[in-house]
C-alpha positions as CSV (number, residue, x, y, z in Angstrom):
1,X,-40.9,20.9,-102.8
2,X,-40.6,23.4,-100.2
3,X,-44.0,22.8,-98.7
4,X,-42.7,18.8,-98.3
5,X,-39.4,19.9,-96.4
6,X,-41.3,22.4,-94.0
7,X,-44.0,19.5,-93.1
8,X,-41.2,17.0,-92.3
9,X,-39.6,19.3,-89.9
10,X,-42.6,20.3,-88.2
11,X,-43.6,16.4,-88.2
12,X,-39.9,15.8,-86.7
13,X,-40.1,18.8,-83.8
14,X,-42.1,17.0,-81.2
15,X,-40.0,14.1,-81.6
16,X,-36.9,17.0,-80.9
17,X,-39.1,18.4,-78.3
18,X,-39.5,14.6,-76.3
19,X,-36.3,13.8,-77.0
20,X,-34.2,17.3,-75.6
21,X,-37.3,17.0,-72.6
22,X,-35.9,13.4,-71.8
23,X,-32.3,14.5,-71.8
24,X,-33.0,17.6,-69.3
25,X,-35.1,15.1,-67.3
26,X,-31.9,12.7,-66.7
27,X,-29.4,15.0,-66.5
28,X,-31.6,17.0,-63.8
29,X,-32.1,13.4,-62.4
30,X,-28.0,12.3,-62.1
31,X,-27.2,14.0,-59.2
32,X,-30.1,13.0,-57.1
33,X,-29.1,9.4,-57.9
34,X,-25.6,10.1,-56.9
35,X,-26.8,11.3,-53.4
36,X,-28.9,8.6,-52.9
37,X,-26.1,6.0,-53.3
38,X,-23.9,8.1,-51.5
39,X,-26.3,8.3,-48.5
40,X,-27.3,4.3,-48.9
41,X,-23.3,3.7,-48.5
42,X,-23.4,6.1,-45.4
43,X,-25.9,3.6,-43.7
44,X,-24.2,0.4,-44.8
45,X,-20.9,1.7,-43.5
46,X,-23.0,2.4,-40.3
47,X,-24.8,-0.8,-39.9
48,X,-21.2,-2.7,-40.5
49,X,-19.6,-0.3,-37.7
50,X,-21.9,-1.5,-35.3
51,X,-22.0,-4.8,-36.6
52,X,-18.4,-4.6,-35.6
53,X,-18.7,-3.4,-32.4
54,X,-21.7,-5.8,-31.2
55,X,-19.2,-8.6,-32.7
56,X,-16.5,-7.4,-30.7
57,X,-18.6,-6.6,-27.4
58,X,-20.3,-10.1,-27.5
59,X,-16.8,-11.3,-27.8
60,X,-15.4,-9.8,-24.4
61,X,-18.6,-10.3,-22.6
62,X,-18.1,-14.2,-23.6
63,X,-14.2,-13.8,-22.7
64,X,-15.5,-12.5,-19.1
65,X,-18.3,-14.8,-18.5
66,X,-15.0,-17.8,-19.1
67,X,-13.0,-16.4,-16.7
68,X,-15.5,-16.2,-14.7
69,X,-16.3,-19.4,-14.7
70,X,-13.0,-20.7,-14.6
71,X,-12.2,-18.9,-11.4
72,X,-15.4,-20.4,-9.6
73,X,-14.2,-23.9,-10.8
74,X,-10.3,-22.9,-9.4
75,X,-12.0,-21.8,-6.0
């Protein structure tokens, strides 16, 4: 009886082994993750900054360009 119980453990300690192996793997793995996504919402903040700003630029440029326009007409 003895003999069964020790050849079910040692059939059941790779399985343990895999299974603690996985669990170091994604802990080790969570905060890579987290600094990826933290530096993939660095860049989007970036590209909508200057998203903003081309917006805003193109937006005065077109303002001037009317102004000018309109003066030339006046004259």
């Amino acid at each position: 009886m003895a003999d069964k119980s020790a050849n079910s453990n040692f059939a059941r300690e790779p399985q343990r082994r895999i299974a603690a192996m996985t669990a170091i793997g994604m802990n080790a793995l969570n905060p890579i993750m987290h600094f990826q996504v933290s530096m993939l919402r660095m860049c989007a903040d970036s590209i909508e900054r200057f998203a903003g700003d081309y917006k805003k630029r193109l937006e005065e440029t077109a303002t001037a360009v009317e102004e000018q326009s309109d003066k030339e007409r006046a004259a």
